[in-house]
C-alpha positions as CSV (number, residue, x, y, z in Angstrom):
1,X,36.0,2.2,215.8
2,X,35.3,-0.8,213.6
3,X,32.1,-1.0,211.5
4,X,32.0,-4.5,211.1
5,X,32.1,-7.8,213.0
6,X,34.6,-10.5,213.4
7,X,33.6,-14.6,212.9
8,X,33.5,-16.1,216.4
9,X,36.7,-17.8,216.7
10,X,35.1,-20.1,219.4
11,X,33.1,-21.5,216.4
12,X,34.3,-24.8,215.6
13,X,32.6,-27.0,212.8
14,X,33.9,-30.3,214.5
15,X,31.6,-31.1,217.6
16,X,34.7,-33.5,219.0
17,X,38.3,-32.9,217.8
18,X,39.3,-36.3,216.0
19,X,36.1,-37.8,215.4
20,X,34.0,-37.1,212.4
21,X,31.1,-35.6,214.1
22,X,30.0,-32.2,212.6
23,X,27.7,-29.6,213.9
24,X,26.4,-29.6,210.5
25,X,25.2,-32.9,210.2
26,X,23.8,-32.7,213.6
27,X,21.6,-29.8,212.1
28,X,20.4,-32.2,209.5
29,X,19.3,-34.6,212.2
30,X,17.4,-31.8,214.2
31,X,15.8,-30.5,211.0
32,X,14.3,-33.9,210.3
33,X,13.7,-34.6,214.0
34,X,11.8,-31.2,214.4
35,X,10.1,-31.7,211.4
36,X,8.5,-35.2,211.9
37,X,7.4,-34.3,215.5
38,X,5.3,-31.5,213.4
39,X,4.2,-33.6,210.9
40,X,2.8,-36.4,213.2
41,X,1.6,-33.4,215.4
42,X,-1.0,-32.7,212.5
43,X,-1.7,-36.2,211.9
44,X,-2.9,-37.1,215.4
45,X,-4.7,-33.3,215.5
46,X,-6.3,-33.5,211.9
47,X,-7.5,-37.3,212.8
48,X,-5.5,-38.2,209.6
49,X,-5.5,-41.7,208.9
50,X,-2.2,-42.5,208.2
51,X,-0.1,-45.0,210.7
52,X,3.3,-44.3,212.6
53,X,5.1,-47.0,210.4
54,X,3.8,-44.7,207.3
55,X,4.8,-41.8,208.6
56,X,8.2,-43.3,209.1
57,X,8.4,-44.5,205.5
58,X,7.5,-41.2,203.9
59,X,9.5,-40.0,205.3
60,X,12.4,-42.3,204.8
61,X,12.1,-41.9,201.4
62,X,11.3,-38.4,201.4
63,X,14.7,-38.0,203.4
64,X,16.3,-40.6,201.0
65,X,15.7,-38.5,197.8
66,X,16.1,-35.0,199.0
67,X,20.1,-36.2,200.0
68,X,20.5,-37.6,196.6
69,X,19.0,-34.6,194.7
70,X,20.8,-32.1,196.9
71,X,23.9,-33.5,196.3
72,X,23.6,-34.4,192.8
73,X,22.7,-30.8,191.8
74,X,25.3,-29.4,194.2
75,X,27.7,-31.0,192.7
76,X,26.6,-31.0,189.0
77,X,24.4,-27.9,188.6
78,X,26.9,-25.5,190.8
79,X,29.7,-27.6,189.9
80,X,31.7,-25.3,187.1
81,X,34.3,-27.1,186.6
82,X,32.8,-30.2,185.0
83,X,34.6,-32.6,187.2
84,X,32.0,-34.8,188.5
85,X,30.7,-35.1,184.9
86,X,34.0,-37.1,184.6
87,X,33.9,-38.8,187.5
88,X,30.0,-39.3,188.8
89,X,31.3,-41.7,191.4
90,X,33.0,-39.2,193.1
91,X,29.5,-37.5,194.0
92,X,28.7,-39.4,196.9
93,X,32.0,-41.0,197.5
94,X,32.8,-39.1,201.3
95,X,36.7,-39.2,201.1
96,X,39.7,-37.2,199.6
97,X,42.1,-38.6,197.9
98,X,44.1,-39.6,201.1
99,X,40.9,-40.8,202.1
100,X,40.6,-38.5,204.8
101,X,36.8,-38.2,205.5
102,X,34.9,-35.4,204.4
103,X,31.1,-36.7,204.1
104,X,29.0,-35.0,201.3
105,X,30.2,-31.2,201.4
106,X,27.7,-29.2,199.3
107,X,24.2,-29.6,199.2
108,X,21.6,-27.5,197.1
109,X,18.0,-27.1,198.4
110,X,16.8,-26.7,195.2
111,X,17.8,-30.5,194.0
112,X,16.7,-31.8,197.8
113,X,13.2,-30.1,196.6
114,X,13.2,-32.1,194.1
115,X,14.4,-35.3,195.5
116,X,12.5,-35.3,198.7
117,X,9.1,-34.4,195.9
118,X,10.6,-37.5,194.3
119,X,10.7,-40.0,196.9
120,X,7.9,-39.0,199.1
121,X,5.3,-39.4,195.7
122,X,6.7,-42.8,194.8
123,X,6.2,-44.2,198.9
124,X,2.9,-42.7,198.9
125,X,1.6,-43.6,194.5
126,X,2.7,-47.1,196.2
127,X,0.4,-47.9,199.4
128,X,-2.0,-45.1,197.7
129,X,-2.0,-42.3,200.0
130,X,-3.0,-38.7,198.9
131,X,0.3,-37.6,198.5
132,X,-1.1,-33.6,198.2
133,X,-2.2,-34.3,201.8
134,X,0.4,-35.8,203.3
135,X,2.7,-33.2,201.6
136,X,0.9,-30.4,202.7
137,X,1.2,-31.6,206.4
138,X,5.5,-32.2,206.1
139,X,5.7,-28.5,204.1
140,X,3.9,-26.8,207.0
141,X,7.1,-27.6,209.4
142,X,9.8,-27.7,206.9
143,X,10.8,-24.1,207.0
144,X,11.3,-24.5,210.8
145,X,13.3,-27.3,210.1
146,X,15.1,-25.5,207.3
147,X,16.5,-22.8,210.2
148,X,18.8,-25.5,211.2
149,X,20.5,-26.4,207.7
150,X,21.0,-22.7,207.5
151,X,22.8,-22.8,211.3
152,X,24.8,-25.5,210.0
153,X,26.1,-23.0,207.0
154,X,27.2,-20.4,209.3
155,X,29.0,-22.8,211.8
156,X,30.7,-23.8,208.6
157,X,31.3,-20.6,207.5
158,X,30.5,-21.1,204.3
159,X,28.0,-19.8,201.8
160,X,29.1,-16.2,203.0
161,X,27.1,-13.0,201.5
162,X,28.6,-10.3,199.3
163,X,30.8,-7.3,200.8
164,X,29.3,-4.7,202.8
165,X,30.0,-1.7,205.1
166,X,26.7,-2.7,207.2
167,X,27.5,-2.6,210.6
168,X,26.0,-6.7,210.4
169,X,28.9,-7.1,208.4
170,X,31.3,-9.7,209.0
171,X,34.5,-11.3,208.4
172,X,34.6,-14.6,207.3
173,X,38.0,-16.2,208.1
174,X,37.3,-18.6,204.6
175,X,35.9,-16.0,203.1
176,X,38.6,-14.7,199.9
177,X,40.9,-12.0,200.6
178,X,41.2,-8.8,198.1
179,X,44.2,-7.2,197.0
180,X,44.4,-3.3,198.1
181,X,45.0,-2.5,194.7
182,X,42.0,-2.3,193.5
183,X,40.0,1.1,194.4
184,X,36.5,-0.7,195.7
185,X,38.6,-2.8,198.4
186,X,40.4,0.5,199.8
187,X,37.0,1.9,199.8
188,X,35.4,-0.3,201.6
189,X,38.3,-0.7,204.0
190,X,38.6,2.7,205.4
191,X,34.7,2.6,205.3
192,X,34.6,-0.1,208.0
193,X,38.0,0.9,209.4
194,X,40.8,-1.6,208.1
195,X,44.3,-0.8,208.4
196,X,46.4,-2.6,205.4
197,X,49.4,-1.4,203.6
198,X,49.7,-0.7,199.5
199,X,49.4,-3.9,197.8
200,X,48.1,-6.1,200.6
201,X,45.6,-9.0,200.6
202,X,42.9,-8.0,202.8
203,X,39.1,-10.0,203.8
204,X,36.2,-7.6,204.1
205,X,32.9,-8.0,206.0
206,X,30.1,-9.4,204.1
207,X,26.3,-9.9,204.7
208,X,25.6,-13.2,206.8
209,X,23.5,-14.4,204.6
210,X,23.3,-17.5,206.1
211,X,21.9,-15.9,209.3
212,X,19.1,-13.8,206.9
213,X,18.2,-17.2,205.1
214,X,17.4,-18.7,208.6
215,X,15.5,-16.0,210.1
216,X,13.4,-15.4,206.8
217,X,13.3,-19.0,204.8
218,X,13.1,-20.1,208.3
219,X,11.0,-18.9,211.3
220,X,9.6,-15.9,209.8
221,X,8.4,-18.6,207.0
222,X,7.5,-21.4,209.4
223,X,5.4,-18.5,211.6
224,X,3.3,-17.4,207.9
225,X,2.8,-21.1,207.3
226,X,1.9,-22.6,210.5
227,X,-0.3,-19.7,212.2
228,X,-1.9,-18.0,209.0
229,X,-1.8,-20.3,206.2
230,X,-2.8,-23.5,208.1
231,X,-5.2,-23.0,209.9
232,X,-7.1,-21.7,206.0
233,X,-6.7,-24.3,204.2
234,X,-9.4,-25.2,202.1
235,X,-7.7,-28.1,199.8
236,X,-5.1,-30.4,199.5
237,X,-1.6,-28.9,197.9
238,X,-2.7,-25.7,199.2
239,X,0.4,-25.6,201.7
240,X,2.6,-27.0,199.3
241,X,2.1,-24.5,196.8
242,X,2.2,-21.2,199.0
243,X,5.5,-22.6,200.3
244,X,6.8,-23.1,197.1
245,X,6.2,-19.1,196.1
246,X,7.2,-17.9,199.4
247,X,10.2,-19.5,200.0
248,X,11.0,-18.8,196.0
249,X,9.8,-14.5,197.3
250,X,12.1,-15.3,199.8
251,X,15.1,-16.2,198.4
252,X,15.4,-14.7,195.9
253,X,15.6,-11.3,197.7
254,X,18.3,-12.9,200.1
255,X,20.2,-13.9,196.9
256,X,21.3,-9.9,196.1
257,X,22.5,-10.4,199.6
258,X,24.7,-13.7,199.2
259,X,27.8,-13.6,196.9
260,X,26.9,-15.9,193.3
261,X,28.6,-19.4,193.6
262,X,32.1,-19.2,192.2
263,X,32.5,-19.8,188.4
264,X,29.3,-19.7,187.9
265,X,28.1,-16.1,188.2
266,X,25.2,-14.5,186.5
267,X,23.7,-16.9,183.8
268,X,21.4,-14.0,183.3
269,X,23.2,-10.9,183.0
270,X,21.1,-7.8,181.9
271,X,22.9,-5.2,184.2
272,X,25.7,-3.3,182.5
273,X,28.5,-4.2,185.2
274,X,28.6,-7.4,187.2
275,X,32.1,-7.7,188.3
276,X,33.7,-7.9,190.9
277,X,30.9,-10.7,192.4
278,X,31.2,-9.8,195.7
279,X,29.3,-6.4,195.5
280,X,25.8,-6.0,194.4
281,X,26.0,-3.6,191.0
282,X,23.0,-4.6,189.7
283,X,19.3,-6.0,190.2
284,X,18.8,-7.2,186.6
285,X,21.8,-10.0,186.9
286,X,20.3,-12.8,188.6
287,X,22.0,-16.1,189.5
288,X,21.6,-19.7,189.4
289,X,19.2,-19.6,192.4
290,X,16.9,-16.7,191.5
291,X,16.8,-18.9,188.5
292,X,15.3,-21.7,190.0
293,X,13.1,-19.5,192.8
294,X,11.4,-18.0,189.8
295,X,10.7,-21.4,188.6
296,X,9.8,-22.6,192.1
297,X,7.1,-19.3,192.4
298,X,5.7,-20.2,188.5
299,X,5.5,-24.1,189.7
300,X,3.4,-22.5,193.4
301,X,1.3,-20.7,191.7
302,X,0.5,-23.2,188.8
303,X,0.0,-25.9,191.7
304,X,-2.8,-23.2,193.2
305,X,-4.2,-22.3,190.7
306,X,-4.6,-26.2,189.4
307,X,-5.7,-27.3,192.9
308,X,-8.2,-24.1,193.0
309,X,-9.9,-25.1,190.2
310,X,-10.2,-29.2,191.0
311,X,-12.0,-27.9,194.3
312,X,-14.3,-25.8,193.0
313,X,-15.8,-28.3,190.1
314,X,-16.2,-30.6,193.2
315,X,-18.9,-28.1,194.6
């Protein structure tokens, strides 16, 4: 009996064969639909004084700069190989070089953080709006939102987690193949029950990370935030920075989970063995995006801790 499932074959990234529709862009657009039906939810509830057209032009440029930064970090920070360094047009140009179109594969949540932070303060410094406010209201539906993205991923089949025997594990027809010859990959073979002959390239299950990150970045997230932190709040940037540290908690437990990003690896590497990526060998190497969740849990808490204090010398 197999120990592992298979990638359902009836997944098809393309929504209509020949046109360039994608399920994951679709995604994006339900993300950012769902999300502004939230945020203007709260508005109309919380008698916020903020109009529609506003609302439409945060979050234009909110939208605006959380593309730009995802991509530009994608494809600079997780980028090893140095080539759009070279060639920084190539970043958000959305051909091949037989111009076949690819849009903008590769997006880092991290960088649209940043971006969408970005844009969404320089709308709102400009008609003055309390940006803390209004923030607070579009991070309360974001990680519902964020399920989506995460959807998207797995219709790809792309950001695959590391081998496992799990019976959740799964075979990811992208996913790289491992030669026999190596002792861990027979292992795990006859573990899960895959035949293969001496020598042969075989793919092994891995964690569907993708599917952890939306349950747990996502609804388990967007349930935390929208029934228990909510309906607390006592000041403005409160929201913001809970979500900060626990989608940074989050994250970057799912990270042992998710195979690091090729060529990149373990920038911190304190464990005494660390290869072969795809199997977790130790807690103390941490990649690029436990990295930046740390920094997004020190930034959380220094935003609470900021705001905690502004409220209580206005008592």
């Amino acid at each position: 009996m197999l120990a592992y499932l298979q990638y359902p074959d009836w997944i098809s990234p393309v929504i209509i064969p020949g046109l360039p529709f994608h399920w994951y862009g679709l995604m994006y657009l339900i993300a950012f639909g769902l999300t502004y039906v939230l945020f203007r939810y709260q508005v109309k509830r919380e008698k916020v004084e903020l109009s529609e057209d506003d609302s439409i032009n945060i979050f234009f440029w909110t939208i605006l700069g959380l593309l730009i930064g995802a991509r530009i970090f994608a494809t600079i920070v997780y980028d090893p190989t140095g080539y759009y360094l070279e060639k920084p047009w190539m970043i958000f140009w959305p051909f091949d070089e037989n111009m076949n179109l690819l849009g903008l594969p590769g997006m880092s949540h991290h960088g649209g953080l940043i971006g969408a932070v970005i844009g969404g303060f320089s709308y709102c410094r400009l008609k003055k709006i309390n940006f803390l406010q209004v923030t607070d209201l579009v991070v309360a539906g974001i990680p519902l939102g964020y399920t989506f993205g995460r959807l998207g991923n797995f219709i790809n089949g792309e950001l695959w987690g590391r081998v496992t025997t799990s019976p959740v594990g799964m075979i990811f027809p992208y996913a790289p193949a491992y030669s026999t010859r190596h002792e861990w990959v027979r292992s795990i073979a006859d573990k899960v029950g895959i035949s293969y002959e001496s020598g042969q390239m075989v793919q092994l299950p891995r964690h569907p990370s993708q599917l952890y990150e939306a349950f747990f970045e996502g609804i388990v997230l967007w349930l935390l935030i929208w029934f228990l932190v909510r309906p607390r709040k006592k000041y403005s940037g409160q929201i913001l920075g809970i979500y900060l540290i626990g989608y940074g908690v989050v994250r970057f437990i799912i990270e042992y989970f998710r195979e690091p990003d090729l060529g990149i690896g373990y920038p911190i590497q304190l464990g005494a063995e660390a290869y072969p990526q795809a199997l977790l060998l130790s807690p103390w190497n941490f990649t690029t995006g436990q990295i930046l969740c740390f920094l997004m849990i020190v930034g959380g808490a220094l935003l609470l801790w900021l705001r905690r204090r502004a409220a209580a010398h206005r008592q």
